[in-house]
N, C-alpha and C positions, 0 to 999 in steps of 0.2 A: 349121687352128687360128687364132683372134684373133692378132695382133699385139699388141694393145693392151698397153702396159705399166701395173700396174696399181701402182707406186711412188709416185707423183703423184695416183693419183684419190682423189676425196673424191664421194661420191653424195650427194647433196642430195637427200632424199626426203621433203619436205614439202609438201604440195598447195599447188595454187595460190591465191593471194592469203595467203600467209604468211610472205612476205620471203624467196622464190628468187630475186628479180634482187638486192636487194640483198645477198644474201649472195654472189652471184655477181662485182658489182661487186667487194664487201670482199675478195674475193680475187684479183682484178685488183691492187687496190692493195698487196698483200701481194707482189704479185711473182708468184703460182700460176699456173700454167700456164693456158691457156687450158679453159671451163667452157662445156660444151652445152646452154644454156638455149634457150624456146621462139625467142626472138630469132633466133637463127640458122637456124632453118626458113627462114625467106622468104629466107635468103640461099645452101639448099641446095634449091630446088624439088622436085628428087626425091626427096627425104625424105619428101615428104607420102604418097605411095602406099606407102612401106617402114612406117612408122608405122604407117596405117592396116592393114597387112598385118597387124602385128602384133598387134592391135586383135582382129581379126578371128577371129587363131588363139586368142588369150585368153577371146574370146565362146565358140566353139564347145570348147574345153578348156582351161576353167581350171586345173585343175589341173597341167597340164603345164607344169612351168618351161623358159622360153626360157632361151640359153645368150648367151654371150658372142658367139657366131657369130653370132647375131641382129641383136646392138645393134654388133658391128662396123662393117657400111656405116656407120652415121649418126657414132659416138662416135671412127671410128679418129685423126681430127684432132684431137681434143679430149682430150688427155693430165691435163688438169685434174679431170674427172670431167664431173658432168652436175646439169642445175636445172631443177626445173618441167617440167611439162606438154610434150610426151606423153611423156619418158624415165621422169619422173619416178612415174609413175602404175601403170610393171612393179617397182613397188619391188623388194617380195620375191624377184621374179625378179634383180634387178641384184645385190643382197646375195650372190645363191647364183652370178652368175655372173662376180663380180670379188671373190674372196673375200679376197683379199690389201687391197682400198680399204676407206679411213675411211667410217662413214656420221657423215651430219650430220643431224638429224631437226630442219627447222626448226619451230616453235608457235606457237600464239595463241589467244584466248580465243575459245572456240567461237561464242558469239555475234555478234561482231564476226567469226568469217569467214564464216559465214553470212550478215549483213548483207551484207557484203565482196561477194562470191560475186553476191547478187543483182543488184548493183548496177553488177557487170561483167562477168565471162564470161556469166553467164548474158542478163541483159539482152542482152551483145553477141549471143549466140548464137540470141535469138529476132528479132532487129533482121534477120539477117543470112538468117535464114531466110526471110522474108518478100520480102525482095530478093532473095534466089535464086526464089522461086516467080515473082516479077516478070521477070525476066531467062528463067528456062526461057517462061514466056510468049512472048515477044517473040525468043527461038530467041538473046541475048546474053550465054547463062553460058557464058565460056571453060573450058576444059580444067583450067587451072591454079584458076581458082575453084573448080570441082565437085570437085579434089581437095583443094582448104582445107576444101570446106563435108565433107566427106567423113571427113577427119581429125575435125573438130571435132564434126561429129555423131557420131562413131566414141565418143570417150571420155565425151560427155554418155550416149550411150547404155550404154555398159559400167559406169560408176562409179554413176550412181542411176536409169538406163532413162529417160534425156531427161526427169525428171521434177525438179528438184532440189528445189523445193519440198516434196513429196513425201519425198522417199530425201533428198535432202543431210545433213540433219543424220546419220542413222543410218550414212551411209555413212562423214561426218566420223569418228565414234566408234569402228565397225568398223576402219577404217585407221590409227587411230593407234594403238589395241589391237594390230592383227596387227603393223603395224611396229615395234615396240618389242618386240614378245615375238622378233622374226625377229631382229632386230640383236641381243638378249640371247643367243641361241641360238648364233648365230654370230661371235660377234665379242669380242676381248677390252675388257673395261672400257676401257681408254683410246680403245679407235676407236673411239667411240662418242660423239657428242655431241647432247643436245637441245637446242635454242637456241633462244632468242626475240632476234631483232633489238632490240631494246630495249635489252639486255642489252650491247650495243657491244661494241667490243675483247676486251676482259679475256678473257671466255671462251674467245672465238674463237683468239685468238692463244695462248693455254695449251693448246687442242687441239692446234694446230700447229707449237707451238715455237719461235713467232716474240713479236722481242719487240714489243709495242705502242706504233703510229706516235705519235708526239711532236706530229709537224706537221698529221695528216690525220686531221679529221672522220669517224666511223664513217659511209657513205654512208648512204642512206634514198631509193630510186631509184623506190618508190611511190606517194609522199605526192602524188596530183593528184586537184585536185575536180573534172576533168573524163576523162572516160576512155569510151570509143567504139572498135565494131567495129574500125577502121585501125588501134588501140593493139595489138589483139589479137594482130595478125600480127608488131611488133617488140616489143612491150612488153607481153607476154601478162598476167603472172597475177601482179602482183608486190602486196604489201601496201597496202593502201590507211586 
């Protein structure tokens, strides 16, 4: 059975580029336990194969919810809960397998994260493709690369078939439908929050019972007009 204690966690299940690092941040500042956003991949390298594993079981049977035994390896350090891409992506599955944790549904206007979207993960993700067919070329794509490009082609491929052009919007609309009806289903009113970063303190800190910092600016940990493949590995998916 998990360890995990589920007192602390709060799930952040809002896609990427809708303000998972900064909400991740804002609860750093808050004092919250530590939060499993994509950032800390690169700083657990075996995760990328446990992830993608996961990835894999979800393509060939969706319908089968992953349990807590699952997302144990990757989240048992992470008492805070979890943010963004790839945790973030088994929503449904986390909901059903930490039933006792807050969910946080972070938002944002569809259009703007579909711009969002194009303009990072995805660009990053065709940028990086191209460099790996270069590298397998030339026999220099390390072990640890083909398990990044692996990962990351893992969940393009699962959420719109490597197409997002195509599938992103519809897929946007399908996951915020299913995750809202999952978190009603399961969860009472108050552990439940939809948030748009914009929206600062106030909200946040009434979901959690804390009172609202005096001294410390609501972070905003996305706002860069420049943003590249390298961002992707510490600073995946955050609002732009």
């Amino acid at each position: 059975m998990a360890q995990h204690s589920e007192s602390d966690m709060i799930l952040i299940l809002g896609l990427p580029r809708t303000g998972t690092q900064t909400l991740t941040e804002a609860l750093r500042l808050l004092g919250h336990p530590p939060v499993y956003h994509m950032s800390e991949v690169p700083n657990n390298p075996t995760h990328y194969p446990m992830w993608s594993g996961l990835i894999e079981r979800k393509i060939k049977h969706p319908d089968t919810l992953l349990t807590a035994v699952d997302f144990e390896p990757m989240l048992k350090d992470y008492p805070g809960g979890n943010s963004d891409v790839p945790s973030a992506i088994f929503g449904i599955d986390l909901i059903h397998a930490y039933p006792k944790a807050k969910v946080l549904i972070t938002e944002r206007d569809e259009d703007a994260w579909v711009d969002s979207m194009k303009r990072t993960l995805v660009l990053a993700h065709r940028e990086e493709q191209a460099r790996r067919e270069d590298r397998l070329k030339t026999g220099t794509q390390s072990e640890l690369e083909e398990q990044k490009y692996n990962l990351r082609m893992g969940y393009h491929t699962w959420l719109w078939n490597d197409d997002f052009e195509t599938h992103g919007r519809a897929y946007w609309r399908k996951y915020q439908k299913e995750i809202r009806e999952a978190a009603k289903a399961h969860r009472t009113e108050g552990d439940v929050l939809v948030f748009n970063p914009k929206d600062g303190w106030g909200p946040l800190c009434e979901f959690l019972g804390k009172p609202v910092p005096s001294d410390i600016g609501f972070p905003h940990e996305g706002n860069k007009s420049v943003w590249s493949t390298k961002d992707m590995e510490h600073n995946s998916s955050e609002k732009k």
